[in-house]
Each structure stands twice: as C-alpha cells, then as structure tokens.
N, C-alpha and C positions, 0 to 999 in steps of 0.2 A: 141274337142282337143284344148288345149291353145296354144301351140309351143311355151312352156315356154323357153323350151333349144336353140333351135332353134334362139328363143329371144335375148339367153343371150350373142351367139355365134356372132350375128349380132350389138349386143353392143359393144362389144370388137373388130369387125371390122370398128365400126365408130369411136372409139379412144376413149370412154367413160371411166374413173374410176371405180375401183373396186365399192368404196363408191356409185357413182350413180346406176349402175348397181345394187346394192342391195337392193338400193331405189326403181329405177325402176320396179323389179321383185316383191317387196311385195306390190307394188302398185297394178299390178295387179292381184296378187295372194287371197286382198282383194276386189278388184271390184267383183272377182270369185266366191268370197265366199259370199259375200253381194246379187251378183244376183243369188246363187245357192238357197240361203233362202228365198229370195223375189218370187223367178218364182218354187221354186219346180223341179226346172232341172238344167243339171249339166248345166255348162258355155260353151257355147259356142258362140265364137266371131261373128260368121256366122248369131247367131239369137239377138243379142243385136243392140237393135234400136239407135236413138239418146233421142227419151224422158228416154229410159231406165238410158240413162247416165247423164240427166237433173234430174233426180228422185237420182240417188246414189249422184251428189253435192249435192244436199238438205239435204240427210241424211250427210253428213260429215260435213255438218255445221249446223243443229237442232240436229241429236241427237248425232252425235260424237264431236258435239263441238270446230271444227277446227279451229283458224283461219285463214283467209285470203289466208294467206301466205304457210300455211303448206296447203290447199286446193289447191290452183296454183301449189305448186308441184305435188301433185297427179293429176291433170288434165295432165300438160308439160309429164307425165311419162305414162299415157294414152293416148297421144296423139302419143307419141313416139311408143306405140306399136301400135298403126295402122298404124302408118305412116312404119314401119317394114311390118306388113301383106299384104298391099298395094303394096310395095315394091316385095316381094319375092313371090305377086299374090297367096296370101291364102284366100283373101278376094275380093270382088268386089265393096263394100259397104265400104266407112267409116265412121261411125256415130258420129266422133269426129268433124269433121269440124264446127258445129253449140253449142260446148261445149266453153263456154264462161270463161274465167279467173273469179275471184273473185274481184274486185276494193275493194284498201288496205287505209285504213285514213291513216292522215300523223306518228298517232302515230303510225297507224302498222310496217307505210313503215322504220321509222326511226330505228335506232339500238341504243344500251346504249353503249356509250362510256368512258372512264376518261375524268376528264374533268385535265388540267394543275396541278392541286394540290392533285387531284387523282392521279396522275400518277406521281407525286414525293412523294405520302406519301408510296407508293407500293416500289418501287426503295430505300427507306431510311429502308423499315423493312425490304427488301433482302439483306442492309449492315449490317441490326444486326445480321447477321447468324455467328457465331461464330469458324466454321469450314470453313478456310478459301478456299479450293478446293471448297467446295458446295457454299462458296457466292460467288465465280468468275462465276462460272456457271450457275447461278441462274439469276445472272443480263443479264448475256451474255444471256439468254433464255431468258425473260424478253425486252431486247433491244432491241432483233431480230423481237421482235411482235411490238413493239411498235416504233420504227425509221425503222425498213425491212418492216412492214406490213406482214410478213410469216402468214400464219394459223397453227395450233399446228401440224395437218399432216404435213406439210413441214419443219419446226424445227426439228421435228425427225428424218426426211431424210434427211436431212446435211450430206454431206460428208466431210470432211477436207479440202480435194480438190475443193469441191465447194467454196472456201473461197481464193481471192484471197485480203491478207490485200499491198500488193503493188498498187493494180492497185484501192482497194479499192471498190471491187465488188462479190458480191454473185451469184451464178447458183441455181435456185432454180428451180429443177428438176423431183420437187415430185407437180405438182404444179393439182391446182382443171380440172379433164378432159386429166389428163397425158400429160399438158404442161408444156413447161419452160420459165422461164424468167431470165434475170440480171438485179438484186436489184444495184444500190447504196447503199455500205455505207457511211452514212455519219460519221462525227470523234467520236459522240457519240459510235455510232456501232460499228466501226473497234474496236476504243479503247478498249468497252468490250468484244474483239472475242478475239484481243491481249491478253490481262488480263488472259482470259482462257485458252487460247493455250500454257500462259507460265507454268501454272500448271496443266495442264492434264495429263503430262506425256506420255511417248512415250509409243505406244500399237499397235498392227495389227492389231486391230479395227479400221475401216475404216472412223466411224461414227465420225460427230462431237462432239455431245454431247451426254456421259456418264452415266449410273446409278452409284452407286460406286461400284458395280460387276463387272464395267469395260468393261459389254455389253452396247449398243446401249439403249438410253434412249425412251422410247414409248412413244406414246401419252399420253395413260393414265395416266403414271408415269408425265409424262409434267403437266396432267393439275392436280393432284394431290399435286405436288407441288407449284404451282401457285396459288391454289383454299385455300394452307393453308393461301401463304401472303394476298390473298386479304381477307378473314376470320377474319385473325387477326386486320386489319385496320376498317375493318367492313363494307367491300364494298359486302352484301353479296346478293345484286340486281346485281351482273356485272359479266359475265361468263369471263371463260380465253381469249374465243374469241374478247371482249368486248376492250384486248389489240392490236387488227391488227384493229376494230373500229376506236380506237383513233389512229393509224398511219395517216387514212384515212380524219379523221378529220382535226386532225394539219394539214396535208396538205391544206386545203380548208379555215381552218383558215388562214393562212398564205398566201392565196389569189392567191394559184396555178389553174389552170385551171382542168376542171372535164377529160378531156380527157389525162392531165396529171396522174392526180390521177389514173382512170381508167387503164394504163397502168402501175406505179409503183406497184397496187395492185391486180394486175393479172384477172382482172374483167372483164366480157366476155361482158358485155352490158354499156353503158351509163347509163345505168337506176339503176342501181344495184350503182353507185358511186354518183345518186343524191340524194340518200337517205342521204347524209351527210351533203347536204345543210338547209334541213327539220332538225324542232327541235327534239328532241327526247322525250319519257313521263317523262323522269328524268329533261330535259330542262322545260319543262311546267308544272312540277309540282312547280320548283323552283322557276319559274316566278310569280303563284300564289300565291306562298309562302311570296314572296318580297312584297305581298303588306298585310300581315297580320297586323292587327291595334296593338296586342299584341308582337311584334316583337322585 
C-alpha cells in the first residue's frame, strides 16, 4: 500500500501548493514504478531499503539523465513522504535519512537572467504592439516580473485589489507554497499598473490582468505571450521565468543585501537568492567570448 491519498491529504495540511503536491505525488508514483520493475513486486514502503533508494539516484542520473537540480527535487519529495509515513506511524523504518542531495556546479546553481539591454530590448518590442489596450497590458505583465519579481503563477492571480497604486504596494497572494507577501512598487511599476488600469475598462472580473475575452489571463496565456516578444528579439535561450531572474539580479547588482532580496522575492532559503551572486552559463560563455582573438 503507498497511502498515496492519504499523502496528498497531509500535504494540503502542511500548507503546501497545489503545483508541489503534484510534483510530489508523481515523485513518488515514479520511485513506485521504477522499484516495481527492478524488484518484480509491487511497491511497498515497508520493504524499500536505503541502498534501494541509493540505486533509483543513480538511475535518475545515468540513465534518465537528470540534472542536479531536478534530481534534489525528487529526493526533497521522497523525503517528504517518509517524513509523512513516519509522522502518521505507517512505517518504523525511514530509509531516506542516509539519501544524499546531488552537489550543483555553479553553472547548474545559476539561472539565465536579462542582462540590462536584454531587458530594454523586450520592454521596446512590447511598445511596438500596435493595439494599444494589449501593449499597456503587456508591459504592465512584463514589469510585474521584472521590478515585482512575481513568478507567472502570481501575475495571473492579481486581483485589482491586490494593487494598492496610493500606498505603492502589491499583495501577492498566490505566492510559491500558498504564501503571501507585499511587493513594493517602485515608480517603474506602479506607472505601468497606472497605464493599465486606465484602459482595462470597468468589468466584474476580479482579475487584474485580462485576455481580450475579458476573462482572467492564465498562465499559459502569460507565458505565450511573453515567449512571442522574447522570440521576436531572439532571446530564445531565456524562459519567461528568466524575467523575476533578472528582478532578483538587478537587485544584487545594485548592491542590496541577499536577505533583502530573499524577501522581496518570496524565496524560502538563503540559498536559493545566492544563486544570483554566481555567474550564469550565459555570463561565462560571454566571458570567453571577450577574449576571442577574431572579435
């Protein structure tokens, strides 16, 4: 018996996100299936050792090919269901305690951010949008990730009301883990939420930002439109998320402290905002580029 549900139930009473939880569950729903085809029997918690689970990293990183990083999740997420079984005494045994993280190079640990002129060549071809309701909105999505730090989940959960341009502060309420925080805005920001708000038009949709249906704009619709401007610039190494990167950066460019940063960008560890101090592979590739003799 896995006490998949059971699992899931005990997720949602630690405060966890839907997004993790889903992660979590197919974590282990593949350990399940990896040791149902390795041992010839069904899964169960009770008879998995610790080399058993020494044995499934190996295979996620020889032959699935993981890296680093996506490995440590599946571990944190195995680790999380025994620490559950342990908990609710389904098990006596936890064989996770001796399951080691994976140690990340710097290029893993780093993210791909914009770099300054990245990030005004994006903002100039969201002003070439020619309909002008969609290029107020576009920047204002856009500026949100990039001076708010939001993640694309949280832009789409703006509420109006989350948006206080008086006081110059965002609730961001959808945030990684079902927490919240208040953003500053700074005059960049406010000014593009301004901008927006004067032509959204009035609607009992709740939502801040709009498809032109007039419902709530979704993720995917977010990063589809995003994904066309940085396409068209030809940034096409740099995900949408790669714009709350470069939030996180300028920050630490501009010589604010990690525990600063850490809390404007909702970051649960220290460790997760030092990754911005570290170059990135975009940084080190450019570096060796700088000294090409044909340049």
């Amino acid at each position: 018996m896995d006490y998949l549900m059971e699992y899931e139930q005990w997720l949602k009473a630690e405060g966890k996100g839907e997004k993790t939880i889903i992660a979590y569950l197919y974590a282990v729903r593949s350990l399940a299936q990896w040791y149902e085809e390795r041992a010839g029997d069904v899964f169960n918690p009770e008879e998995v050792t610790a080399l058993d689970l020494q044995d499934w990293r190996s295979f996620l990183q020889t032959v699935k090919g993981y890296s680093p990083a996506t490995i440590n999740k599946q571990i944190a997420a195995i680790k999380t269901y025994w620490a559950f079984l342990t908990d609710q005494e389904l098990t006596e045994v936890n064989p996770t305690r001796k399951l080691k993280m994976k140690r990340s190079s710097v290029v893993n640990l780093a993210p791909r951010w914009l770099s300054r002129q990245e990030q005004a060549k994006l903002l100039h071809e969201i002003e070439k949008e020619r309909r002008d309701w969609k290029k107020k909105r576009d920047l204002a999505i856009a500026q949100t990730m990039l001076q708010g730090g939001l993640r694309v989940s949280e832009v789409s959960a703006l509420n109006v009301e989350d948006v206080d341009l008086k006081h110059r502060t965002m609730v961001v309420v959808n945030g990684k883990g079902g927490k919240y925080r208040i953003v500053p805005m700074n005059r960049e920001l406010s000014s593009a939420i301004h901008n927006w708000l004067n032509v959204r038009g009035n609607t009992r949709e709740k939502a801040l930002f709009l498809s032109e249906r007039g419902c709530r704009l979704t993720e995917r619709g977010i990063q589809y439109q995003m994904r066309n401007y940085l396409d068209n610039i030809g940034l096409t190494d740099v995900t949408v998320h790669s714009l709350r990167h470069s939030f996180a950066k300028n920050l630490i460019d501009a010589g604010q402290s990690l525990q600063i940063v850490a809390q404007l960008a909702g970051h649960d560890s220290l460790e997760t905002t030092r990754r911005y101090v570290t170059p990135s592979e975009h940084d080190l590739r450019k570096a060796v580029g700088s000294i090409n003799w044909d340049r």
